[in-house]
Structure formats: C-alpha cells, structure tokens
CHARMM internal coordinates of N, CA and C (Angstrom, degrees):
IC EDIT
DIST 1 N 1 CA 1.4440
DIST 1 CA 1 C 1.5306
ANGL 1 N 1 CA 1 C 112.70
DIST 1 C 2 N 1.3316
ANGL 1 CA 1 C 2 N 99.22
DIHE 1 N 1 CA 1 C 2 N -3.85
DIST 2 N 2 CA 1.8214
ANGL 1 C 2 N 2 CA 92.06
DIHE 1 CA 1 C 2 N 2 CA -176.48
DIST 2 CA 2 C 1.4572
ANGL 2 N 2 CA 2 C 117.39
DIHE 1 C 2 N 2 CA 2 C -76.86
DIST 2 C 3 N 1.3435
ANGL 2 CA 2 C 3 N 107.88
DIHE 2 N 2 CA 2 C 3 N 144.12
DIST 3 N 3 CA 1.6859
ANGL 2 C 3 N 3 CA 119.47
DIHE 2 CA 2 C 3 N 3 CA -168.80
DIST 3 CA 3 C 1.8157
ANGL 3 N 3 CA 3 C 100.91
DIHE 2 C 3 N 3 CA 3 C 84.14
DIST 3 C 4 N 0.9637
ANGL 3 CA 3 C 4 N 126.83
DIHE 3 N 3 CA 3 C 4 N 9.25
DIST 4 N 4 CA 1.6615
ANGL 3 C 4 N 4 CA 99.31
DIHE 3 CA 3 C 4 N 4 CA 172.97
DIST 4 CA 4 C 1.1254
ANGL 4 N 4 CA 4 C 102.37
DIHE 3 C 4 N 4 CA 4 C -136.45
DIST 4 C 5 N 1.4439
ANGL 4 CA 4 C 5 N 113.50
DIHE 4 N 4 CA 4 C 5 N 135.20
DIST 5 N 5 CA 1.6631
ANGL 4 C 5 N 5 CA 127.19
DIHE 4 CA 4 C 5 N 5 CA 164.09
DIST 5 CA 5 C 1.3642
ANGL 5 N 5 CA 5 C 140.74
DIHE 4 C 5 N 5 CA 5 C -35.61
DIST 5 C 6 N 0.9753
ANGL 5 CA 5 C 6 N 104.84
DIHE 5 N 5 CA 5 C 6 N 97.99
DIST 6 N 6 CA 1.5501
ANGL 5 C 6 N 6 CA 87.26
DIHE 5 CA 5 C 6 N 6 CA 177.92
DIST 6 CA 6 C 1.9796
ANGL 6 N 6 CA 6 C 137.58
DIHE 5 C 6 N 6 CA 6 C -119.51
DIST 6 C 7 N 0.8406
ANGL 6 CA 6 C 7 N 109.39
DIHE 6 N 6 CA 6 C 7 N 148.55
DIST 7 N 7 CA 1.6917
ANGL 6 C 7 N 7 CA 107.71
DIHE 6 CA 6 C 7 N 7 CA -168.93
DIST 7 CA 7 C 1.5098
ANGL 7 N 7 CA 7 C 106.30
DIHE 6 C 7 N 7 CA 7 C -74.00
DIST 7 C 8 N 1.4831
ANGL 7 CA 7 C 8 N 113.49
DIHE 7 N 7 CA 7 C 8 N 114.08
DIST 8 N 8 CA 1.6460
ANGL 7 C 8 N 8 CA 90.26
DIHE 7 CA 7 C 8 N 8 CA 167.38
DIST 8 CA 8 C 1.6203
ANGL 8 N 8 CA 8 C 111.14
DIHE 7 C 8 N 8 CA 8 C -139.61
DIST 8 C 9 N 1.3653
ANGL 8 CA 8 C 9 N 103.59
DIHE 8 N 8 CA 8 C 9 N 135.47
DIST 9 N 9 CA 1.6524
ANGL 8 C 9 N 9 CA 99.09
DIHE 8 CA 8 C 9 N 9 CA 173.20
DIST 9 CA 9 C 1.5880
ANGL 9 N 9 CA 9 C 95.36
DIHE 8 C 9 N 9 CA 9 C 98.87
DIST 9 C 10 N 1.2575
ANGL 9 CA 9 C 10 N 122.48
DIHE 9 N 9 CA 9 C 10 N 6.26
DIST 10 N 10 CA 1.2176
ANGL 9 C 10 N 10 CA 106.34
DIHE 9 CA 9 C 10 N 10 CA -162.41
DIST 10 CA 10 C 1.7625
ANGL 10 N 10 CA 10 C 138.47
DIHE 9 C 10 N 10 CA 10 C 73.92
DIST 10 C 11 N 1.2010
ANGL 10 CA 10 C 11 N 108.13
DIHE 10 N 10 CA 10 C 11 N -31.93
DIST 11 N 11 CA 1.3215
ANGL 10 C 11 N 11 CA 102.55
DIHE 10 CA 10 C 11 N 11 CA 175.84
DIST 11 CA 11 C 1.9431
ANGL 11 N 11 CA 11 C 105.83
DIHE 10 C 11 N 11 CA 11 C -144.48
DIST 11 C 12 N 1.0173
ANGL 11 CA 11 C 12 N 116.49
DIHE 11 N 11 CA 11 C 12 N 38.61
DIST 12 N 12 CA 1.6613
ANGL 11 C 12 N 12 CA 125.01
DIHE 11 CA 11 C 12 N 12 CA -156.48
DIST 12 CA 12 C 1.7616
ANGL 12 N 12 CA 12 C 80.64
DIHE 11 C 12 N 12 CA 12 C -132.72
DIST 12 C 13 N 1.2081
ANGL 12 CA 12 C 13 N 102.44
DIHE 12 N 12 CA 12 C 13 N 143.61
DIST 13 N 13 CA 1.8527
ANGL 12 C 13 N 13 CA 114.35
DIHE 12 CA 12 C 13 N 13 CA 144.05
DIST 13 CA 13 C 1.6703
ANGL 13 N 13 CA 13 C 119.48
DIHE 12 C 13 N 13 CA 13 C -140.31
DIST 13 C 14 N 1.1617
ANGL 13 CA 13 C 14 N 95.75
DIHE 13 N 13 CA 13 C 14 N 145.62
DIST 14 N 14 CA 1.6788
ANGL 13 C 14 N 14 CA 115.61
DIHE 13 CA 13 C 14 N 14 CA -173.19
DIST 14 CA 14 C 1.2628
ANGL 14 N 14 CA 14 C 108.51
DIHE 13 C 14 N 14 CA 14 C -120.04
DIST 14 C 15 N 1.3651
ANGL 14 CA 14 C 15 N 112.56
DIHE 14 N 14 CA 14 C 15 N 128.06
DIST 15 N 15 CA 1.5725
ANGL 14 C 15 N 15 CA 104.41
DIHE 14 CA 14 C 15 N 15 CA 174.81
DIST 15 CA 15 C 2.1326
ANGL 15 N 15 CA 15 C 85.31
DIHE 14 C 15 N 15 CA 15 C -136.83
DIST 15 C 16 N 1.0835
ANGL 15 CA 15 C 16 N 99.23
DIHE 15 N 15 CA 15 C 16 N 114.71
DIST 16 N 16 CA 1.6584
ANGL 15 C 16 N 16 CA 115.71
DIHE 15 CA 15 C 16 N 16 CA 159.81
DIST 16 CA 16 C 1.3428
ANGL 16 N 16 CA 16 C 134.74
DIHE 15 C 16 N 16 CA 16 C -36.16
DIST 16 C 17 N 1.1910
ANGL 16 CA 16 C 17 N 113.70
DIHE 16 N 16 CA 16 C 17 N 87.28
DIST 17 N 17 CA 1.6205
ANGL 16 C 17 N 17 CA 102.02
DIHE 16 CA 16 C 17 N 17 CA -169.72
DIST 17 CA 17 C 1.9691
ANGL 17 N 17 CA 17 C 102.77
DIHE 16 C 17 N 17 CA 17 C -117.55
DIST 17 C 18 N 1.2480
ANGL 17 CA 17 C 18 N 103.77
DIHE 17 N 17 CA 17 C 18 N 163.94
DIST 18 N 18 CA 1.1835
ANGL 17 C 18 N 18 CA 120.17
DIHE 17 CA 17 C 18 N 18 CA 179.64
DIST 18 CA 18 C 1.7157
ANGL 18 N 18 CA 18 C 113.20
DIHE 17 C 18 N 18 CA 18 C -65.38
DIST 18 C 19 N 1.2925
ANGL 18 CA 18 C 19 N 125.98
DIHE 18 N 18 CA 18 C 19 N 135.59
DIST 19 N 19 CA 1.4338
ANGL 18 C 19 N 19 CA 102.79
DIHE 18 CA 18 C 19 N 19 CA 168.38
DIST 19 CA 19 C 1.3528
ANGL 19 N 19 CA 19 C 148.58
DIHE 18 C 19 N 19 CA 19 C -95.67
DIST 19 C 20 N 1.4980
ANGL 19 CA 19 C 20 N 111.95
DIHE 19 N 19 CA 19 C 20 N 124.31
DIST 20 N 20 CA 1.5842
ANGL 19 C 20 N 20 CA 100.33
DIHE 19 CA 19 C 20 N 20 CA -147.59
DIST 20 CA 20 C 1.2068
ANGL 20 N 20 CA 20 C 150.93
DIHE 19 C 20 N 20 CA 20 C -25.41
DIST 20 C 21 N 1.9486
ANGL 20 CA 20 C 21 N 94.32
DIHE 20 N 20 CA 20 C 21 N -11.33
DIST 21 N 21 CA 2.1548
ANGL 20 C 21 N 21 CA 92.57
DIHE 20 CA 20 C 21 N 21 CA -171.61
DIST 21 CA 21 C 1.8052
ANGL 21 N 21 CA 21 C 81.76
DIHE 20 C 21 N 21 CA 21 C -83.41
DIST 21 C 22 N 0.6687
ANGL 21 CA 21 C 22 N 155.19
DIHE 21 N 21 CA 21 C 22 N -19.66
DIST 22 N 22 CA 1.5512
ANGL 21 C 22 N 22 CA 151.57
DIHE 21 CA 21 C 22 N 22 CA -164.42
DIST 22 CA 22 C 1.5424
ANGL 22 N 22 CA 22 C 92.69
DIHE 21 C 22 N 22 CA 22 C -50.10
DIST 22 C 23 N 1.6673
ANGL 22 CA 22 C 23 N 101.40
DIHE 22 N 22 CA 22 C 23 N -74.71
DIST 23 N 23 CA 1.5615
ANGL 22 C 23 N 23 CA 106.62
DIHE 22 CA 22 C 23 N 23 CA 176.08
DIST 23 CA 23 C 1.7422
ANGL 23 N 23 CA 23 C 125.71
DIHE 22 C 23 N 23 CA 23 C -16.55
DIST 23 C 24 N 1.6130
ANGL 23 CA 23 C 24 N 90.06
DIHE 23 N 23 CA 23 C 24 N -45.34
DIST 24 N 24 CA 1.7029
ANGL 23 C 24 N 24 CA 97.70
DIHE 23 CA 23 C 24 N 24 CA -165.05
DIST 24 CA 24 C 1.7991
ANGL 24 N 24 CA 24 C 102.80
DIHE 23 C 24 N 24 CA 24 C -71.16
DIST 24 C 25 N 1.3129
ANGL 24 CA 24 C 25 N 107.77
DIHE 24 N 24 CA 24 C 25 N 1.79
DIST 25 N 25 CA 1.6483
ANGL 24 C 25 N 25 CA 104.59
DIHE 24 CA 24 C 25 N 25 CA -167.36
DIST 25 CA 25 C 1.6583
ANGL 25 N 25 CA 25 C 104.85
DIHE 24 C 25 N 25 CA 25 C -122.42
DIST 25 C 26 N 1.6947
ANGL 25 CA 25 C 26 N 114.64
DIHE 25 N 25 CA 25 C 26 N -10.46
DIST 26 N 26 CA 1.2237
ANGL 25 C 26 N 26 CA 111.01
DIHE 25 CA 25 C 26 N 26 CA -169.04
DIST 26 CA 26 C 1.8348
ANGL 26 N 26 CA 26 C 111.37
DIHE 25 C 26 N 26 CA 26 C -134.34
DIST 26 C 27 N 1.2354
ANGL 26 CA 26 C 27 N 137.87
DIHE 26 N 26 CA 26 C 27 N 88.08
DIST 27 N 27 CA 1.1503
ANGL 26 C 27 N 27 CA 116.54
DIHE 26 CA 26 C 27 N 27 CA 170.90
DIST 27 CA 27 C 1.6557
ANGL 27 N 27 CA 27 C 133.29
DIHE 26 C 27 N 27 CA 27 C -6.07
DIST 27 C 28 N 1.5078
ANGL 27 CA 27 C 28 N 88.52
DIHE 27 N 27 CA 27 C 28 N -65.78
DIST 28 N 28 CA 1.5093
ANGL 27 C 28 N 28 CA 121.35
DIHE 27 CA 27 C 28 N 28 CA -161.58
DIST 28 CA 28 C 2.0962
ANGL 28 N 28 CA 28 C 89.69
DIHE 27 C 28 N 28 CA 28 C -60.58
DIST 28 C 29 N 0.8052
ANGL 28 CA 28 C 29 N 119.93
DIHE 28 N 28 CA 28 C 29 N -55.22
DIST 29 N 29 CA 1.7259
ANGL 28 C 29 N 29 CA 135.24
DIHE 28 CA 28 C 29 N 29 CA 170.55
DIST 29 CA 29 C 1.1434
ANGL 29 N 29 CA 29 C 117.10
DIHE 28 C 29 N 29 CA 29 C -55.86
DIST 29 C 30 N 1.4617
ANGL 29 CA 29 C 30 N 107.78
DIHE 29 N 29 CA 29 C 30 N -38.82
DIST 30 N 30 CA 2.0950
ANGL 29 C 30 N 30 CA 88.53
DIHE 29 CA 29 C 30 N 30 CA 155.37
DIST 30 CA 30 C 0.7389
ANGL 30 N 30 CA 30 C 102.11
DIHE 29 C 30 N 30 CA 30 C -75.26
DIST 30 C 31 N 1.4013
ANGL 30 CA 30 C 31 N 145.87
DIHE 30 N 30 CA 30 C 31 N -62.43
DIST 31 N 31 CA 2.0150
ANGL 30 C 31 N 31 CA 137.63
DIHE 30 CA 30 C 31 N 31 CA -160.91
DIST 31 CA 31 C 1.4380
ANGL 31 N 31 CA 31 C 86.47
DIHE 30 C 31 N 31 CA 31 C -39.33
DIST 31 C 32 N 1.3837
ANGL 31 CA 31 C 32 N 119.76
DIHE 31 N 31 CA 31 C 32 N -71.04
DIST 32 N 32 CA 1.9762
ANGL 31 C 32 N 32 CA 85.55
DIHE 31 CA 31 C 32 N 32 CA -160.18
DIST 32 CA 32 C 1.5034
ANGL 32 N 32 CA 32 C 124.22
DIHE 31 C 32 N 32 CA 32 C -97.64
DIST 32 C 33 N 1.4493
ANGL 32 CA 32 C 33 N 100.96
DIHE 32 N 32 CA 32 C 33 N 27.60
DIST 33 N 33 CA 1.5138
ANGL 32 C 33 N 33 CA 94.83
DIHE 32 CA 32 C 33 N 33 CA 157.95
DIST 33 CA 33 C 1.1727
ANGL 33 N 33 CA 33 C 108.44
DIHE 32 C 33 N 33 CA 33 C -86.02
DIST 33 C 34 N 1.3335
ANGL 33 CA 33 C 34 N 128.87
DIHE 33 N 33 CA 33 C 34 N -39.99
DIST 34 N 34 CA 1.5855
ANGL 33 C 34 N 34 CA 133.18
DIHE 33 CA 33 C 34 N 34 CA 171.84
DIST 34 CA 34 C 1.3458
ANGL 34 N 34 CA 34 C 112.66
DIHE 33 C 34 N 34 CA 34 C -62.60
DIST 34 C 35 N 1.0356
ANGL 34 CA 34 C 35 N 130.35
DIHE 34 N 34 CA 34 C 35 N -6.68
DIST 35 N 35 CA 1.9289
ANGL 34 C 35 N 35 CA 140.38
DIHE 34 CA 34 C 35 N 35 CA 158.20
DIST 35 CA 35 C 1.5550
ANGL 35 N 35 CA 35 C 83.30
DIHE 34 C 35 N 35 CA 35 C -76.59
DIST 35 C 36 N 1.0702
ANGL 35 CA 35 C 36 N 128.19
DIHE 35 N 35 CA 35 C 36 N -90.19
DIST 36 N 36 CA 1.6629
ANGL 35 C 36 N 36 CA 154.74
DIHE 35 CA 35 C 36 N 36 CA -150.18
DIST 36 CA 36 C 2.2305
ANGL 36 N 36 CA 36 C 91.68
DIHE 35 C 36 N 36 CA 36 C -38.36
DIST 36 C 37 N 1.5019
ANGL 36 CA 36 C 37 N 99.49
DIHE 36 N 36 CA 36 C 37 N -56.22
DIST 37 N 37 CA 2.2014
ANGL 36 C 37 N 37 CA 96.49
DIHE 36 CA 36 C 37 N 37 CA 168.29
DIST 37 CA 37 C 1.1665
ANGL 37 N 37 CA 37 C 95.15
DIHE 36 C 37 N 37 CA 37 C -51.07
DIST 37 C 38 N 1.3217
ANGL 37 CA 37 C 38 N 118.82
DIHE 37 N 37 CA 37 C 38 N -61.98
DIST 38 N 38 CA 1.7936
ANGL 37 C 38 N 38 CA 108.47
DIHE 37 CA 37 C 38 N 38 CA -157.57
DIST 38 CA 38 C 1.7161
ANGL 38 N 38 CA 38 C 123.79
DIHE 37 C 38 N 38 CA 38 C -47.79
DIST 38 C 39 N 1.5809
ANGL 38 CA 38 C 39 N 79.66
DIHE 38 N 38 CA 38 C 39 N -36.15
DIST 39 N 39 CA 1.7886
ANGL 38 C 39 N 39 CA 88.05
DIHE 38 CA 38 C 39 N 39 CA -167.20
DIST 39 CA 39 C 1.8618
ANGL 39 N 39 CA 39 C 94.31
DIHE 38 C 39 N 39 CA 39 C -84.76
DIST 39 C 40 N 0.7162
ANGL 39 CA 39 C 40 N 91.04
DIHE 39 N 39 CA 39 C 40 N -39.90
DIST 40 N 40 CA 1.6567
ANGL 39 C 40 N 40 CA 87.85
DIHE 39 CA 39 C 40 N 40 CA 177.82
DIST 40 CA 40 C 1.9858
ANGL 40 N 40 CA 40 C 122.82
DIHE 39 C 40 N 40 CA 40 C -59.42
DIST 40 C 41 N 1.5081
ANGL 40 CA 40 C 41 N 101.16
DIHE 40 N 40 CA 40 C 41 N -31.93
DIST 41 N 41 CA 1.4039
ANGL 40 C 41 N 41 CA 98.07
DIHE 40 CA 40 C 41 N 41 CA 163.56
DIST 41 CA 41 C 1.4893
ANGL 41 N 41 CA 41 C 105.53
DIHE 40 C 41 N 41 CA 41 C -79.69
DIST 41 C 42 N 1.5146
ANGL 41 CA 41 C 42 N 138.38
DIHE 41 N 41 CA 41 C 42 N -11.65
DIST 42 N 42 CA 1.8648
ANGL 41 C 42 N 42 CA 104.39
DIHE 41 CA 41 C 42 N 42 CA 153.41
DIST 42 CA 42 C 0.9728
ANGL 42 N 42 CA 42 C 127.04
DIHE 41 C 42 N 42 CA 42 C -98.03
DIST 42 C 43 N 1.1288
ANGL 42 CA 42 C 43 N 133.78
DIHE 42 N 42 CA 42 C 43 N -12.76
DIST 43 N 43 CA 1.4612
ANGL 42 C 43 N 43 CA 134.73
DIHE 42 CA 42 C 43 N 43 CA 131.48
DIST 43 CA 43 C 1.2754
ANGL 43 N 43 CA 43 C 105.70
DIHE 42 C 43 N 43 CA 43 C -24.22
DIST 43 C 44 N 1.1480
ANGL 43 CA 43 C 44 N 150.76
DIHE 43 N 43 CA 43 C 44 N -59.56
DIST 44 N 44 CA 1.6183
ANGL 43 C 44 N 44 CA 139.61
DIHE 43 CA 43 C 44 N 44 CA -158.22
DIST 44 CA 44 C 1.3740
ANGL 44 N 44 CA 44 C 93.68
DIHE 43 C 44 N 44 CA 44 C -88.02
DIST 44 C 45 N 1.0993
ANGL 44 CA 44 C 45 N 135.19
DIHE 44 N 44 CA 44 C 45 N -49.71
DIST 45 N 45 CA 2.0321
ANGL 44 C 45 N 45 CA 153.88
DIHE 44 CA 44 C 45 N 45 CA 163.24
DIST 45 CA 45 C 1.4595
ANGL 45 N 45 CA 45 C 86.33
DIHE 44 C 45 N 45 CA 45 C -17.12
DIST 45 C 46 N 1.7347
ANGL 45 CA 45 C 46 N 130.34
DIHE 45 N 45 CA 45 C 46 N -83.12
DIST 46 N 46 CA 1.0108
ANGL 45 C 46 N 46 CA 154.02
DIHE 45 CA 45 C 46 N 46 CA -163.44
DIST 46 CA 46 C 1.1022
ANGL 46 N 46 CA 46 C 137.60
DIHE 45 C 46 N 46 CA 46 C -75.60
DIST 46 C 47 N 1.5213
ANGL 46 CA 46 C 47 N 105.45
DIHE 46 N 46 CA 46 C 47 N -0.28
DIST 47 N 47 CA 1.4577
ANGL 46 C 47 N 47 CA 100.84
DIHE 46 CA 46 C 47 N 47 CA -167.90
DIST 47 CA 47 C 1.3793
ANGL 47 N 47 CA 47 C 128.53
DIHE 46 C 47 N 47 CA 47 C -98.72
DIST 47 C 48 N 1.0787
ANGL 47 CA 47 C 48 N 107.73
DIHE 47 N 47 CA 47 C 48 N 9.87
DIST 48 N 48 CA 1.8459
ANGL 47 C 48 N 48 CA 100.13
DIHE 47 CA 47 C 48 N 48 CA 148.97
DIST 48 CA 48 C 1.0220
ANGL 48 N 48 CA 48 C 111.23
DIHE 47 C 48 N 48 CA 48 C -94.23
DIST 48 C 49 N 1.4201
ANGL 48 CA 48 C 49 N 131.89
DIHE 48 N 48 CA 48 C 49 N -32.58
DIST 49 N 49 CA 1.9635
ANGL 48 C 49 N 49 CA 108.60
DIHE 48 CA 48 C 49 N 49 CA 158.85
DIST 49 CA 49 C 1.3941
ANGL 49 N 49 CA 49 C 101.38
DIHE 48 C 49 N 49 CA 49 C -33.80
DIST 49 C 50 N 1.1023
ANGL 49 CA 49 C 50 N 113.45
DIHE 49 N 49 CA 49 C 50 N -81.39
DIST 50 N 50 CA 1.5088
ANGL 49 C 50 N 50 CA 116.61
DIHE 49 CA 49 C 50 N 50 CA -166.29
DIST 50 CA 50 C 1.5893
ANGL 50 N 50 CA 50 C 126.49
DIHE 49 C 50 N 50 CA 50 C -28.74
DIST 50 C 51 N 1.2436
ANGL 50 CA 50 C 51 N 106.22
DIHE 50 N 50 CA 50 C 51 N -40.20
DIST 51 N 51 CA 1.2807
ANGL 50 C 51 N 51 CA 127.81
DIHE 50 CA 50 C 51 N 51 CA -172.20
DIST 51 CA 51 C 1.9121
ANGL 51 N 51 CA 51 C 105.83
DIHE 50 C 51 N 51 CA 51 C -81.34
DIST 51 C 52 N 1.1404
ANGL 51 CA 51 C 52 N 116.81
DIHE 51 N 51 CA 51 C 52 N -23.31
DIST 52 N 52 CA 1.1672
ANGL 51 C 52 N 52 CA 131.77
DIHE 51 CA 51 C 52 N 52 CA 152.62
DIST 52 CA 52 C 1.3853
ANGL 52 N 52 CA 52 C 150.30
DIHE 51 C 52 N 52 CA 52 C -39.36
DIST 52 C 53 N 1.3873
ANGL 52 CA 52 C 53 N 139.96
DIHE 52 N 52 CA 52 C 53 N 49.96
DIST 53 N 53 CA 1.7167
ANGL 52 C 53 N 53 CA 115.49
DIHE 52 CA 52 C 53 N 53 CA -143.39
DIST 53 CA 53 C 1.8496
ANGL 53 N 53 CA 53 C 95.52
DIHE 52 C 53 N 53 CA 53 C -135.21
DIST 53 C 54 N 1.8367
ANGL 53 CA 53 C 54 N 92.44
DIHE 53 N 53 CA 53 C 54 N 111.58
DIST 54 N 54 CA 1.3825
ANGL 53 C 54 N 54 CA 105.97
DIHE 53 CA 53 C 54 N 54 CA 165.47
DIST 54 CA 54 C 1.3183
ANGL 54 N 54 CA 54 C 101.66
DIHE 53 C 54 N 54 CA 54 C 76.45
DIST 54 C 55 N 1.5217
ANGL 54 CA 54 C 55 N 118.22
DIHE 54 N 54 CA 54 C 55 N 17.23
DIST 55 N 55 CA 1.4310
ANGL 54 C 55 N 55 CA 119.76
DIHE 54 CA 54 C 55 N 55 CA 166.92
DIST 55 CA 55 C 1.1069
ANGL 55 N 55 CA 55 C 117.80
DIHE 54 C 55 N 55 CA 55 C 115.50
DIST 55 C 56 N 1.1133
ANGL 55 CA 55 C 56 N 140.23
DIHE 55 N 55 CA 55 C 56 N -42.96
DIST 56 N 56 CA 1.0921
ANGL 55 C 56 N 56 CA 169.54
DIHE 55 CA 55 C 56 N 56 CA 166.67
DIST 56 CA 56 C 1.8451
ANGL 56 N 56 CA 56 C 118.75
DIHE 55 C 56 N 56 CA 56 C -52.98
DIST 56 C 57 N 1.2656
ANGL 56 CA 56 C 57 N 134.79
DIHE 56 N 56 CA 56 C 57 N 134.41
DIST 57 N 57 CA 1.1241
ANGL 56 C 57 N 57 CA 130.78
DIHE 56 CA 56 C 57 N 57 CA 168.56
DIST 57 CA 57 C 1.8608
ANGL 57 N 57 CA 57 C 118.49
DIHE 56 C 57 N 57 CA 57 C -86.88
DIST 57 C 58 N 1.5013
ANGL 57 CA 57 C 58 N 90.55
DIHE 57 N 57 CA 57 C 58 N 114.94
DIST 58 N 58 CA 1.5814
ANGL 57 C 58 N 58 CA 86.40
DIHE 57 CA 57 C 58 N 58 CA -167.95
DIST 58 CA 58 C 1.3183
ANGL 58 N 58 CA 58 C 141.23
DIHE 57 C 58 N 58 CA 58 C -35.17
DIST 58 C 59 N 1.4461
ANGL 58 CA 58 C 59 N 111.36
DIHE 58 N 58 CA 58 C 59 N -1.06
DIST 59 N 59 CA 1.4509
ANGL 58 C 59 N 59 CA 112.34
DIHE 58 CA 58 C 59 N 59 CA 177.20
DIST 59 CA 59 C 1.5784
ANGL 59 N 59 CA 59 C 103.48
DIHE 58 C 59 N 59 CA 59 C -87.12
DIST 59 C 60 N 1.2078
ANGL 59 CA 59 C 60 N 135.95
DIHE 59 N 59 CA 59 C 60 N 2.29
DIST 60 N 60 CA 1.4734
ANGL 59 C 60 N 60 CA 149.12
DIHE 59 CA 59 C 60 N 60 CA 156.93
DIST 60 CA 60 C 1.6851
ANGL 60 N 60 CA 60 C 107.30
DIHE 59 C 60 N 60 CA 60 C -48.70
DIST 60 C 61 N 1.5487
ANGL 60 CA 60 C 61 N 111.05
DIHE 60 N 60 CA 60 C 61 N -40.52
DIST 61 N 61 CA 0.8704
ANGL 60 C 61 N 61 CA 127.03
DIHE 60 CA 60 C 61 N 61 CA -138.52
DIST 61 CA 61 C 2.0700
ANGL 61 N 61 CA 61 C 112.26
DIHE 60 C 61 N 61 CA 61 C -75.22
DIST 61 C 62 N 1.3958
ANGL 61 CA 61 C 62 N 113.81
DIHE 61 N 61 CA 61 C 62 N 149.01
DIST 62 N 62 CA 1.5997
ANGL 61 C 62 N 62 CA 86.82
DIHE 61 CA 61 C 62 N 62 CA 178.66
DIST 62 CA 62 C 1.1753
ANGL 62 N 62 CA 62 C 146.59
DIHE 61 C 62 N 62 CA 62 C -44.61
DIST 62 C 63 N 1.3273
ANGL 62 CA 62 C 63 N 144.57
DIHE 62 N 62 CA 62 C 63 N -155.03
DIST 63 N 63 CA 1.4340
ANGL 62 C 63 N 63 CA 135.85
DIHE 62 CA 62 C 63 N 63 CA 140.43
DIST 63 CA 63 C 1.3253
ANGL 63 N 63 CA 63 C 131.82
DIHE 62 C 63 N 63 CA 63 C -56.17
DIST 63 C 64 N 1.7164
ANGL 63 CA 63 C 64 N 113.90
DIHE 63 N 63 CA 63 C 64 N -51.45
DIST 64 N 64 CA 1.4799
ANGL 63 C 64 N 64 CA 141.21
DIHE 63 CA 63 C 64 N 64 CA 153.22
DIST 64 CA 64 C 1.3117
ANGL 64 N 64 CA 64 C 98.40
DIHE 63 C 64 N 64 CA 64 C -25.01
DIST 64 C 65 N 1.4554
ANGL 64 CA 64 C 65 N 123.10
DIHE 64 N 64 CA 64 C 65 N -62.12
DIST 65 N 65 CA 1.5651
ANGL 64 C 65 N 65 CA 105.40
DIHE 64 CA 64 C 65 N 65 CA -136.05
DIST 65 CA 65 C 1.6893
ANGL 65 N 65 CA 65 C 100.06
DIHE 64 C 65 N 65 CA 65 C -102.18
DIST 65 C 66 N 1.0160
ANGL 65 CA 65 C 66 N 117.27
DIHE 65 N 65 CA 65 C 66 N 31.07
DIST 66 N 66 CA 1.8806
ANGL 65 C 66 N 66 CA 115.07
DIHE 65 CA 65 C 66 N 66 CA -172.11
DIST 66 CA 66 C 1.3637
ANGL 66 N 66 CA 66 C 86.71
DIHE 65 C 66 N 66 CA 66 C -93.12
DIST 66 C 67 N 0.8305
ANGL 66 CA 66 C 67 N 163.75
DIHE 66 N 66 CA 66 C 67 N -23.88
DIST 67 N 67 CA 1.6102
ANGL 66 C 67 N 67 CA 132.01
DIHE 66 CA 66 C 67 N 67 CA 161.36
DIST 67 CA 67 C 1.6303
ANGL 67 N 67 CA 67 C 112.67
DIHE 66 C 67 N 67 CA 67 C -108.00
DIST 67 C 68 N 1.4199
ANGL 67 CA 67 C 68 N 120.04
DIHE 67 N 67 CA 67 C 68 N 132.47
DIST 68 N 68 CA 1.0141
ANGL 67 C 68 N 68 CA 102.47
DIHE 67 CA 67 C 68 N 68 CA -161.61
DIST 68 CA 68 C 1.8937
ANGL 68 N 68 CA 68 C 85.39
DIHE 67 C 68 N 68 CA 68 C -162.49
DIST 68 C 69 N 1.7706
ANGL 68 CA 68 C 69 N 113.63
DIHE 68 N 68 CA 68 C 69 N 145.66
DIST 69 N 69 CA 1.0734
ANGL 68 C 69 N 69 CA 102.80
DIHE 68 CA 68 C 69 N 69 CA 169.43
DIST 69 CA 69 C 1.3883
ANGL 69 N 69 CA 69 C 135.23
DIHE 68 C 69 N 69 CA 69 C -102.17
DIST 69 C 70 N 1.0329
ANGL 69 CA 69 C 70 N 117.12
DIHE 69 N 69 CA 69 C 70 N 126.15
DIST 70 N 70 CA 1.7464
ANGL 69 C 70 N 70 CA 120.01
DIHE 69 CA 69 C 70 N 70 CA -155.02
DIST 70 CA 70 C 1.5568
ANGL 70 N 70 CA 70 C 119.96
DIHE 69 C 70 N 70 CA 70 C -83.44
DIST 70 C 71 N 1.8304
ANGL 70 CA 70 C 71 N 115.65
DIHE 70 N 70 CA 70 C 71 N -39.65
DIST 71 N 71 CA 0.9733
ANGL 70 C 71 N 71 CA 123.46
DIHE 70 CA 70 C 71 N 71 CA 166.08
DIST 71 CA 71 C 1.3572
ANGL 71 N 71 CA 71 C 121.64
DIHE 70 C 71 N 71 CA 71 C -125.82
END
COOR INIT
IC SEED 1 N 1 CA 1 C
IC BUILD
C-alpha cells in the first residue's frame, strides 16, 4: 500500500510512507521517501477535492466505500 492514497472513515486520508530511520540504511529508501514529501504536499494541496466524490462530502458516503484508494 505504500505511495497510494487512501480514504478512510470517510473524512481521514492516509498515504503510507516508509519510516525515516529506514532512509538512514538505504539509498534507494530515501529516493522515495523524498517522492513519498512530494506526493504528500498535494495530497494536503488537494484534499478536499479528494475528500469530495460526486458532490457530496465523503462522509455521505456508504459503508463499502470508507476506505478507498484515491491516488
């Protein structure tokens, strides 16, 4: 699930990131934690679009659909 958005609770978003001491042990794991800030500042940019679906504010939304992946 890491790197993708997800809806939960209806009005919550989670996006999965690695945790930083990882970085200190892996090149390859900082490159995408530093992807993982980026994407996470439009996610915060966006997130009442996101939180949004078909008009409605997702806590409208069914039971089914409270977790859901957005990006």
């Amino acid at each position: 699930d890491h790197g993708r958005v997800f809806r939960m609770k209806g009005t919550r978003l989670v996006l999965p990131l690695y945790h930083p001491a990882a970085a200190l042990r892996s090149t390859s794991v900082l490159q995408e934690l530093e992807k993982d800030f980026a994407k996470l500042k439009v996610v915060v940019e966006k997130a009442d679009e996101l939180l949004v679906v078909e008009g409605k504010v997702a806590e409208e939304e069914s039971e089914e659909k409270k977790q859901e992946t957005l990006l």
